[in-house]
C-alpha positions, 0 to 999 in steps of 0.5 A, spaced: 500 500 500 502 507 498 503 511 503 498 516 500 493 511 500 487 514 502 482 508 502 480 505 508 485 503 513 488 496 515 485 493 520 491 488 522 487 483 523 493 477 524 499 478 527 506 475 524 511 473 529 516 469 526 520 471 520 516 471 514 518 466 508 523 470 505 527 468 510 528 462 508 528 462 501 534 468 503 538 463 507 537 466 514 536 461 520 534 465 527 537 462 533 532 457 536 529 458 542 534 455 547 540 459 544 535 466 545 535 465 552 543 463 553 545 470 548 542 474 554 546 471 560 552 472 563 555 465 563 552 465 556 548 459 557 542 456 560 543 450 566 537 447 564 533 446 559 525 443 557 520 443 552 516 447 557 521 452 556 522 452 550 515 453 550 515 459 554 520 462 550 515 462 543 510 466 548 514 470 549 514 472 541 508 476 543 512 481 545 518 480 542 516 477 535 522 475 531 525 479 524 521 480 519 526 479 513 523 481 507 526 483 500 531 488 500 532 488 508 539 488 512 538 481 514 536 479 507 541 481 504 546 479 510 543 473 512 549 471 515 552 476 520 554 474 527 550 473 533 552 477 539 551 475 546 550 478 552 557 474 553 560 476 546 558 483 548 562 483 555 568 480 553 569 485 547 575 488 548 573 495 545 567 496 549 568 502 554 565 501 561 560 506 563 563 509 570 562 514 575 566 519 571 564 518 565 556 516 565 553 522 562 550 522 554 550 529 551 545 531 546 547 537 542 542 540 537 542 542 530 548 547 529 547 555 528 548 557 521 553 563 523 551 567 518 550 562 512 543 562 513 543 558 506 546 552 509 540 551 513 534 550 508 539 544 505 536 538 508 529 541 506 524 536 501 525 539 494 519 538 490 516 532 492 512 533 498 504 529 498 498 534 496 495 533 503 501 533 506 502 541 503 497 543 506 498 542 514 505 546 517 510 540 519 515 543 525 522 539 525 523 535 531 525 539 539 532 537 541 528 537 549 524 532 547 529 528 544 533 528 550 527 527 554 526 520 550 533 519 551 533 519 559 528 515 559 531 510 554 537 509 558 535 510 564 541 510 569 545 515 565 544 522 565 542 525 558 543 532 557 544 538 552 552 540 550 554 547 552 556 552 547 552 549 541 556 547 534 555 553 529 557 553 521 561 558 518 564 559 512 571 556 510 576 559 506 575 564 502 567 566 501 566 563 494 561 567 490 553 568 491 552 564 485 556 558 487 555 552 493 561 552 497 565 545 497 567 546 504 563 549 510 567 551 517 564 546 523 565 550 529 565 550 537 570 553 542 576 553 539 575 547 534 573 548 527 573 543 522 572 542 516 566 539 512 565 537 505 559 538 501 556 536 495 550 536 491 545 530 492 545 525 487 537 524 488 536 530 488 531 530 495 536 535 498 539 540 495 546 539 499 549 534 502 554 534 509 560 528 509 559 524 514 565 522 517 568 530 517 562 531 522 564 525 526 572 527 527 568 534 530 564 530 535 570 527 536 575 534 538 569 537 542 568 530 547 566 533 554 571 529 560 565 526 564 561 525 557 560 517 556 557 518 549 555 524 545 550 525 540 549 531 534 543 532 530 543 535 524 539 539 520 541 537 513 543 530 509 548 528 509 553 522 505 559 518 508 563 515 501 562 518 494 558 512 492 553 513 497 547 517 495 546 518 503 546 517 511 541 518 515 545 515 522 552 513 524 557 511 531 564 511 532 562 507 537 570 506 540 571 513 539 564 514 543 560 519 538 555 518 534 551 523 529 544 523 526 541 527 521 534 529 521 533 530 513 531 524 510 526 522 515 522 528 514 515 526 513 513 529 507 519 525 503 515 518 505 512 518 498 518 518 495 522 513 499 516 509 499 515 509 507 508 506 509 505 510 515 499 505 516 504 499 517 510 503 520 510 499 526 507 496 530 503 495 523 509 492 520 507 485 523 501 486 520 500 479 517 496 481 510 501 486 509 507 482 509 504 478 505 502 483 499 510 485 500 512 478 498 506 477 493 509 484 489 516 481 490 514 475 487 510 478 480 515 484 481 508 489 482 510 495 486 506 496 492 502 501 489 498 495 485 497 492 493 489 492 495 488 496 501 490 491 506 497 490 502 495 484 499 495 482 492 488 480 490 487 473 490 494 470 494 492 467 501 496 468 506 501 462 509 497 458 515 499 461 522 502 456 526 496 454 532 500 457 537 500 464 533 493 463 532 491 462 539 496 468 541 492 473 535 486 471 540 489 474 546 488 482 547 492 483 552 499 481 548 504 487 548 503 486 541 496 486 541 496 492 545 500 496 541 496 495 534 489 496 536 492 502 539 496 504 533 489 502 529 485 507 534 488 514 531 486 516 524 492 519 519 488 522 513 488 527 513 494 528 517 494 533 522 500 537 524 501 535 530 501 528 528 506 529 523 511 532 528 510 528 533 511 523 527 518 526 525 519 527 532 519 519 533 523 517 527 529 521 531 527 519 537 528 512 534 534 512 531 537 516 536 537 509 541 539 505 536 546 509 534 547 511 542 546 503 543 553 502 539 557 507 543 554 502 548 558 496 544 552 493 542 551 490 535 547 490 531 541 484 532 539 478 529 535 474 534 529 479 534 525 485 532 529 490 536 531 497 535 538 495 534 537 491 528 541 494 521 536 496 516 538 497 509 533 503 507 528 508 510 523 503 508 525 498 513 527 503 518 520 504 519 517 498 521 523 496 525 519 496 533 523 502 537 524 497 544 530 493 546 530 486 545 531 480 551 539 480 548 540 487 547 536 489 553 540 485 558 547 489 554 543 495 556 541 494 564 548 490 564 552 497 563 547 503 565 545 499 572 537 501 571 532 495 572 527 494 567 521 496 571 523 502 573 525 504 566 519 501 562 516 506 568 520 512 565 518 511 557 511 510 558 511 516 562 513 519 556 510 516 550 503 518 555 504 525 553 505 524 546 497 521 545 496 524 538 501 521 533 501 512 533 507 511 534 508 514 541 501 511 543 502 504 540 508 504 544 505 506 551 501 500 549 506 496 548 510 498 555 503 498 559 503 490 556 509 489 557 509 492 565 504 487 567 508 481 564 513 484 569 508 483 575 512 480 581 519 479 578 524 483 582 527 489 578 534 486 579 540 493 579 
């Protein structure tokens, strides 16, 4: 279905759990269910193990439902990429330890533009914006909620904004009104760097920032009691001459980490073929990824999809009987989080809503490159916000929560327990009730606290 659909919305009737077929005709096997739970302790294995166990641990795939794997996605075309354990990660030797003196995340916003007022409108949609997208303001992501969203997400650290803000400013001599300058000076204190541009190659934005000119800026500008530092920028930017862009990287030693906010501005969603209706959690949708194969298959675009993204006349795999069973409980997370993503309406989109959707975009992959400061891999076991993800397309369908593997990572480094962070995030997804994400993701963490009942919230 394209995201400009206005036909009536997809009810998401059943729910996937399990990687989708392709996953197999891409050759990529998911850890068995015994494996899963070893990757996230501490000895890296389990003492016993039972059937009923192993049935446990499939129940728990209406919280944590495994990858997608669809055509094109990062592990469908590496389906191979290597595991990492809760014990893998802790004996990496290049990870660095959260300590006293060096626990604190640092967010900085998006530079000033120093008297280069042009640089700013460089990341701005050219041309390609949804009619009924036009018609409504769009205001780009708040740097305070963002470091909201992260001091809840890795509660136990202190997340705050960077002193004395990052500011661009010519480089060299100023070239002519007529010309784009090929470098720009990042700035800040006493350090200045300096940053390559180049124009895009798909022509969505004007102009384009090197990546790892900017990262070596983060670098020199480290504060002594940071553990991480994440940038935010306002512009596209690329990393190697063959890329046509990047929207997110680390250096996950050198603790540094930027993100750019261009290419997830909802009015390029046409352009990038990014689904609103089956973002997550409505990328399980069962019938939608069967129309996504289905059009793999025949070669038809998503647009030539019926309504609920399913080719007319292709049925859906059978469901195990355990996932039929699990499709029948309201009260699973997942559940949860796509009736309450269903029970808002996005056409025609307000503007709060595609705000708050911009916003959700940032928030998301914020946690996903500060995660890789922390050491952590990208993620194979399951759905999980540390997956890789090989287009903006499967970037919106990966779910924003971490898995039981990463998650152990996460506590094991910052000290937190689970509760008590579910706690902070659902506190603030609460407050952002008119866009689907923030609410299905509460619903998600409410699901998911009550599963939590009476275990001890271990630090």
């Amino acid at each position: 279905m394209s995201s400009s659909s206005s036909s009536s919305p997809c009810s998401h009737r059943t729910i996937l759990l399990t990687p989708s077929p392709h996953a197999s005709l891409c050759n990529y096997t998911r850890p068995p269910p015994q494996k899963r739970v070893a990757a996230t302790k501490s000895s890296g294995r389990t003492k016993t193990w039972t059937p009923t166990d192993e049935e446990t641990e499939e129940n728990l795939s209406s919280t944590f439902p495994g990858p997608l794997i669809l055509p094109d996605d990062d592990l469908a075309n590496d389906p191979k990429a290597p595991p990492q354990s809760y014990l893998s990660w802790k004996r990496e030797k290049e990870r660095n330890e959260v300590t006293e003196e060096r626990r604190s995340i640092y967010v900085c916003g998006p530079p000033e533009m120093g008297g280069l007022e042009s640089v700013r409108f460089w990341g701005d949609a050219v041309g390609v914006e949804r009619e009924v997208d036009v018609q409504v303001k769009v205001e780009k992501p708040s740097t305070q909620d963002v470091i909201e969203y992260l001091a809840a997400f890795y509660h136990g650290m202190p997340v705050k904004p960077l002193p004395s803000p990052f500011a661009f400013g010519p480089w060299g001599l100023n070239p002519k009104a007529s010309q784009q300058p090929k470098n720009i000076a990042l700035k800040r204190k006493n350090t200045t760097t300096a940053i390559r541009t180049r124009a895009c190659p798909d022509g969505l934005s004007q102009r384009q920032l090197n990546l790892n000119d900017i990262l070596d800026a983060c670098i020199d500008n480290l504060p002594k009691d940071a553990y991480s530092l994440l940038l935010l920028v306002e512009q596209d930017m690329y990393e190697d001459d063959d890329d046509d862009f990047c929207y997110g990287r680390t250096y996950g030693g050198s603790r540094v980490a930027v993100v750019s906010m261009a290419r997830y501005n909802p009015r390029l969603d046409e352009a990038q073929d990014v689904e609103r209706a089956h973002a997550w959690p409505g990328s399980h949708c069962e019938r939608y990824v069967e129309g996504v194969l289905a059009g793999f298959d025949s070669g038809e675009k998503k647009s030539k999809l019926t309504v609920e993204g399913r080719v007319k006349g292709k049925a859906p795999h059978p469901t195990t009987q355990q996932q039929q069973q699990q499709q029948q409980d309201d009260s699973s997370p997942m559940r949860l989080a796509i009736n309450a993503h269903t029970s808002l309406s996005f056409d025609p989109p307000s503007s709060t809503a595609l705000t708050n959707l911009w916003l959700s975009r940032i928030c998301k992959t914020s946690s996903h490159e500060l995660g890789h400061c922390l050491g952590l891999d990208h993620c194979i076991y399951y759905a999980c916000i540390m997956q890789s993800t090989a287009s903006l397309a499967e970037d919106a369908r990966q779910p924003p929560y971490l898995c039981p593997v990463d998650l152990a990572k996460m506590l094991g480094a910052t000290g937190t327990g689970e509760k008590e962070r579910h706690e902070r995030l659902l506190k603030y997804c609460r407050g952002k009730s008119e866009v689907q994400f923030f609410v299905a993701f509460a619903a998600w963490l409410e699901g998911r606290s009550r599963g939590l009942e009476g275990k001890a919230d271990d630090v």
